[in-house]
C-alpha positions as CSV (number, residue, x, y, z in Angstrom):
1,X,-23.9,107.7,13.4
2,X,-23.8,110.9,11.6
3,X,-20.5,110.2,9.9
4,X,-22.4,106.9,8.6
5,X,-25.8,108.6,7.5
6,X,-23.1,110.7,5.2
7,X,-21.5,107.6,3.4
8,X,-25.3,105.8,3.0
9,X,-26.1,105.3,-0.4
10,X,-29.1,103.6,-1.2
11,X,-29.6,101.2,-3.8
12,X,-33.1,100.0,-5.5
13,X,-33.7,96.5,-6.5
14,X,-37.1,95.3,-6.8
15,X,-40.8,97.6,-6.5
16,X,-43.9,96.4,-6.9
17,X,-47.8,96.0,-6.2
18,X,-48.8,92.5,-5.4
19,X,-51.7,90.3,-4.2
20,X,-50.9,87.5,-2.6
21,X,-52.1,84.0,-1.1
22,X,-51.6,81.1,1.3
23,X,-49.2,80.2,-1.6
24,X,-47.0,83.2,0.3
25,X,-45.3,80.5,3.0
26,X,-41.6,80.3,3.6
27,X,-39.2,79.3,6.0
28,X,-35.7,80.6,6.9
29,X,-34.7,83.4,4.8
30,X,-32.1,85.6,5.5
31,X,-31.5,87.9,2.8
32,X,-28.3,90.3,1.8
33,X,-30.6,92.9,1.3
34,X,-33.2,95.3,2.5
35,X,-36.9,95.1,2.2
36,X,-39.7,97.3,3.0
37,X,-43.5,96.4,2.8
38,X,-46.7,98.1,2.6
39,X,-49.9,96.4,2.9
40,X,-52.8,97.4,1.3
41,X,-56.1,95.0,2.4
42,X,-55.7,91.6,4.2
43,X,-52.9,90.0,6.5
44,X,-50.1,87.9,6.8
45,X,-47.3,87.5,9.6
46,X,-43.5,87.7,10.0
47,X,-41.5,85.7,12.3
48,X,-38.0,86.2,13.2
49,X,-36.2,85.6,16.9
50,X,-38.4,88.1,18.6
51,X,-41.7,86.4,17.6
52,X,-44.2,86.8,15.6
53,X,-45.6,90.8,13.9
54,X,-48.5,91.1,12.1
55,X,-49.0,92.5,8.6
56,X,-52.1,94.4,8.5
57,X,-53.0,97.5,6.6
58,X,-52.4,101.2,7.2
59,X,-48.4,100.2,8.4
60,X,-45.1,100.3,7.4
61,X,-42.6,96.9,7.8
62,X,-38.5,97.2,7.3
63,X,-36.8,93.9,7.5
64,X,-32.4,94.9,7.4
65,X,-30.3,92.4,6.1
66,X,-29.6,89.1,7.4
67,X,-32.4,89.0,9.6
68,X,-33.6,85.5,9.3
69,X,-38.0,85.6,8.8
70,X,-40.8,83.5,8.1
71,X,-43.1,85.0,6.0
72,X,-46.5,83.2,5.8
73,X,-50.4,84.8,4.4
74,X,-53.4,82.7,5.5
75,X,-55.8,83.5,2.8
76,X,-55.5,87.4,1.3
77,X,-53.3,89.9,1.5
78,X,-52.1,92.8,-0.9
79,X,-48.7,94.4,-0.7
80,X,-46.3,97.3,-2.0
81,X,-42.7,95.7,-1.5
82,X,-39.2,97.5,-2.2
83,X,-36.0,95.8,-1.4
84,X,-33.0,97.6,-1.9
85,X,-28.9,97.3,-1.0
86,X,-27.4,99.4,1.5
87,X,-23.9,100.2,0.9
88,X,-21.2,102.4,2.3
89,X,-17.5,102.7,1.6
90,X,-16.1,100.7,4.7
91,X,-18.6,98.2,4.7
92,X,-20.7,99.5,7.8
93,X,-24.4,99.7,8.2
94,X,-26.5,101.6,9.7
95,X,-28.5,98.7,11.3
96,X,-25.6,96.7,12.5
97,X,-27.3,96.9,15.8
98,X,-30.5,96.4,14.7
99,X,-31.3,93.3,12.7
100,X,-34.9,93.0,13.9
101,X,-38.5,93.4,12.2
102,X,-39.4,97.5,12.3
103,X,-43.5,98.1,12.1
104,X,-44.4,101.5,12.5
105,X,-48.1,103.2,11.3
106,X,-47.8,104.3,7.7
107,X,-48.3,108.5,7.7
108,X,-49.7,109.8,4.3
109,X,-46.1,110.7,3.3
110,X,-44.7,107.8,4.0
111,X,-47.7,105.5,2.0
112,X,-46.9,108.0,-0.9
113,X,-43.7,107.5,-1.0
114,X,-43.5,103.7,-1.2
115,X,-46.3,104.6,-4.4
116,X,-44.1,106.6,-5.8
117,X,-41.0,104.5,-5.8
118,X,-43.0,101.5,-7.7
119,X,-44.4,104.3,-10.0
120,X,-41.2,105.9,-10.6
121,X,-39.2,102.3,-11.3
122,X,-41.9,100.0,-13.5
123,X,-41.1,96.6,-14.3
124,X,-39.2,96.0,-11.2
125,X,-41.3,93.6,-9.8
126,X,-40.2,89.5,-8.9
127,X,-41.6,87.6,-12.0
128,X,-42.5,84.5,-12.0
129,X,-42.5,84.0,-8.0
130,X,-43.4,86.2,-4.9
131,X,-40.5,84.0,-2.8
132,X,-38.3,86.2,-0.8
133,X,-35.1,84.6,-1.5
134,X,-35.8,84.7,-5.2
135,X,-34.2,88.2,-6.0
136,X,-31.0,86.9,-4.2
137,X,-30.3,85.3,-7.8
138,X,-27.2,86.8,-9.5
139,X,-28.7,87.0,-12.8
140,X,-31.7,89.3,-11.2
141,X,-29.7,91.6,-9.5
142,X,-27.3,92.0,-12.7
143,X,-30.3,93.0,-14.4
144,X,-31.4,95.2,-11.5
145,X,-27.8,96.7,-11.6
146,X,-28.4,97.6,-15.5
147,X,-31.7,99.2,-14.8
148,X,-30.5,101.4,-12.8
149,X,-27.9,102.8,-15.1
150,X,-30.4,103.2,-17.3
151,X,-32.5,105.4,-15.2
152,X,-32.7,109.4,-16.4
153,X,-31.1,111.8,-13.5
154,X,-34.3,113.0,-11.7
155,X,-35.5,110.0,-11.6
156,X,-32.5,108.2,-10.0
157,X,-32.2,110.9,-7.7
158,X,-36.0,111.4,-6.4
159,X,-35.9,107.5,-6.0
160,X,-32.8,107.3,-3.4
161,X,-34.6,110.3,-1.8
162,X,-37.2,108.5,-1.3
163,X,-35.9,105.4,0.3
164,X,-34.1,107.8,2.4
165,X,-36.7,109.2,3.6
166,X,-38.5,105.8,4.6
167,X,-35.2,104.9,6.4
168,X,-35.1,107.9,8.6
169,X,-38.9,107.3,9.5
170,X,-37.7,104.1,10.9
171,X,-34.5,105.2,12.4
172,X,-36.5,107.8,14.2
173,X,-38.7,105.3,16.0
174,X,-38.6,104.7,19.4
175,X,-37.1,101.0,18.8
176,X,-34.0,101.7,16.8
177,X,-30.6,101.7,18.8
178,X,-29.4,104.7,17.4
179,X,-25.9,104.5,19.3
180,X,-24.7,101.4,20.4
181,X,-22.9,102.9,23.1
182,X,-26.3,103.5,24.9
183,X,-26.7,100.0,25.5
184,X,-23.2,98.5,25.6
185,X,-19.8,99.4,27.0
186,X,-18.6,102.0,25.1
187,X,-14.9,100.2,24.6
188,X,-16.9,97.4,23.3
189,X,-19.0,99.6,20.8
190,X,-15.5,101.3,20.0
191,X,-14.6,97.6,18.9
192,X,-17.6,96.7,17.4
193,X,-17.1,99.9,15.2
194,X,-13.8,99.3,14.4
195,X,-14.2,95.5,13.2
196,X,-17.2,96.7,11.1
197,X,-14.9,99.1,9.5
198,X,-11.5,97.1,9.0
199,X,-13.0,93.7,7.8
200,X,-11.0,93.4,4.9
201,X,-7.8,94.2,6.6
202,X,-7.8,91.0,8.6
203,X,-8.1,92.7,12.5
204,X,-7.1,90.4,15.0
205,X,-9.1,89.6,18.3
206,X,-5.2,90.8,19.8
207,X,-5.3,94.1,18.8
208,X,-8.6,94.8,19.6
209,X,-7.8,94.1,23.0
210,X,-4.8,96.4,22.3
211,X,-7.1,99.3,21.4
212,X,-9.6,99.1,24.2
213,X,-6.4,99.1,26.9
214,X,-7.5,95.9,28.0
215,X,-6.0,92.1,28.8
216,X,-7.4,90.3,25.6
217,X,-9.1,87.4,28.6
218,X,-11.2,90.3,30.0
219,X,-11.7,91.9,26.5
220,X,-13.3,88.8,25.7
221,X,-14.9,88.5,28.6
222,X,-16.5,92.0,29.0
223,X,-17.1,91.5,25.3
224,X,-19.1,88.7,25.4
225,X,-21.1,89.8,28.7
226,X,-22.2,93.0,25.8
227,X,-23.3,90.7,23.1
228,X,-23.4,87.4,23.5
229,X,-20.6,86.2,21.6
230,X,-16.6,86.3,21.9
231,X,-15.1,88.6,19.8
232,X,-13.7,86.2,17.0
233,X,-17.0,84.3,17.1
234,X,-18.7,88.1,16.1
235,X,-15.6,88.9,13.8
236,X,-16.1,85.4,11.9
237,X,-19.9,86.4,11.2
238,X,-19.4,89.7,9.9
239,X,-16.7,88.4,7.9
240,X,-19.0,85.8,6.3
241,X,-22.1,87.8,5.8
242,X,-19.5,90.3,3.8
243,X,-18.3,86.9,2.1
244,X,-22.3,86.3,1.2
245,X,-22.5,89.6,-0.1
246,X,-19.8,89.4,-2.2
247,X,-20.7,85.9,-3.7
248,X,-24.4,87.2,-4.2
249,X,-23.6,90.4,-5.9
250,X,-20.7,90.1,-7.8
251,X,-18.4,87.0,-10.1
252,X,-15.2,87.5,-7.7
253,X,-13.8,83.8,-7.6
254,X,-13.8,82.7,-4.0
255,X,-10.2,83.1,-3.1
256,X,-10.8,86.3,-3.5
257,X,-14.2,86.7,-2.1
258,X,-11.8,85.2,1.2
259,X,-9.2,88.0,0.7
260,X,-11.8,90.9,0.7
261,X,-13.9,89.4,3.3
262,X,-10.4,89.8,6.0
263,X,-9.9,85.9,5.9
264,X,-6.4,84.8,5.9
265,X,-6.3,81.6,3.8
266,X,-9.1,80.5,1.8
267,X,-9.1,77.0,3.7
268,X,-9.5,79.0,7.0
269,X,-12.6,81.3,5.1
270,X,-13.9,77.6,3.6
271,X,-13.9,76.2,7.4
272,X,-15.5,78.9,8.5
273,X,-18.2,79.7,5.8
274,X,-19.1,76.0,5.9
275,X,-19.9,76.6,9.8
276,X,-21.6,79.3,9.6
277,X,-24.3,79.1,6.8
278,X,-23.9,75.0,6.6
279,X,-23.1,75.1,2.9
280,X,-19.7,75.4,0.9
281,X,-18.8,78.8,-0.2
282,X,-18.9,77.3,-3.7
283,X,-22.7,75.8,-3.3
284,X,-23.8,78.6,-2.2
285,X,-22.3,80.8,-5.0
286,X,-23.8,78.3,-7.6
287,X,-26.8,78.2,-5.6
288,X,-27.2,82.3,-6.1
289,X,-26.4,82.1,-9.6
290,X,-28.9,79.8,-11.2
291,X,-31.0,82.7,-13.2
């Protein structure tokens, strides 16, 4: 985990102060990014797999990537919000393990902090919509992207403090998996790892099985009794929330969105993508780049 917390570098996106309504109701998002809430007065709910955590005041709420939530408010509810974009070199994250809602109580520091992110990056609020999925739009995060080159030094740097700071509030709670070799095999986590790490260079379910010293039958077996999926099922959805990434966040055409994301034909990544998410890799590129 160490070696990962070295390679972390945090990106902002979107900060803000907002009051919200019953008009704050939506189904099924999974986003490519991070998001962190604050709430000031009122209440409101997320849903994911687990069930159902309220939003009330005087606690803090991270939501990691592609963790599908409903977000719903019944009548009144005010709210500091910062998404952000988590990258590292190899592609891994630190909440790989973890896509679940986090709600822990909100300390001084940490309230202050989430102030003084919005206060330190104005104008980075969601205009014209408080829908979750809306910053997802290509045309908002290019402008995100341009704001913060345009940032002054201290400014840049006290904000990724910041965020980093948040994060290791939550990583320190008692519900984050800190090592995935505490809850599954550790041949399994050393595959796991290694897939997360080697997407683009198109690793094969074979030489996993290789690496662990095992028959790829009871790889797959001993894999899935850790997870809950086979191997290539696992390998195909990193590959395509990589391939979301990619189509969100940058104008890569999607053959080579395919190549990056470890695929190796762009019919095979098209199959695939189309399974996985429901939509063509194409629709959901146009989709993500209406401004």
């Amino acid at each position: 985990m160490i070696k990962n917390v070295q390679k972390l570098n945090l990106t902002l996106l979107n900060a803000d102060f907002v009051a919200l309504n019953k008009n704050w109701n939506y189904k099924n998002v999974t986003s490519t990014f991070y998001r962190i809430y604050y709430i000031g007065e009122g209440s409101g709910n997320i849903d994911d797999a687990a069930g159902s955590i309220k939003l009330e005041p005087g606690f803090l709420y991270l939501i990691p990537s592609f963790t599908t939530c409903n977000y719903h408010c019944t009548e009144y509810m005010s709210q500091y919000y910062i998404t952000f974009v988590e990258e590292s070199p190899d592609g891994a994250s630190l909440f790989a393990a973890n896509r679940k809602i986090f709600k822990i109580p909100a300390r001084d520091q940490e309230a202050e902090a989430v102030k003084r992110i919005c206060k330190l990056n104005p104008g980075r609020g969601l205009k014209g919509s408080h829908n979750p999925s809306v910053f997802e739009k290509h045309a908002a995060l290019q402008r995100y992207q341009e704001l913060n080159q345009a940032m002054s030094a201290p400014a840049l740097m006290e904000t990724r403090g910041l965020l980093l700071q948040l994060m290791a509030r939550f990583i320190a709670s008692g519900t984050f998996n800190e090592n995935e070799e505490t809850a599954i095999n550790s041949k399994i986590a050393d595959a796991i790892n290694f897939m997360l790490t080697n997407l683009q260079s198109g690793v094969m379910v074979t030489e996993l099985a290789k690496r662990a010293c095992l028959h790829p039958d009871y790889f797959s077996r001993l894999f899935h009794e850790n997870t809950g999926e086979r191997p290539l099922a696992y390998l195909q959805l990193r590959r395509v929330e990589r391939a979301r990434l990619l189509l969100t966040t940058t104008d890569l055409p999607v053959y080579e969105v395919a190549r990056q994301s470890g695929f190796e034909s762009t019919s095979y990544f098209a199959r695939i993508f189309k399974n996985i998410t429901g939509l063509t890799a194409g629709a959901y590129k146009r989709d993500n780049t209406i401004g």
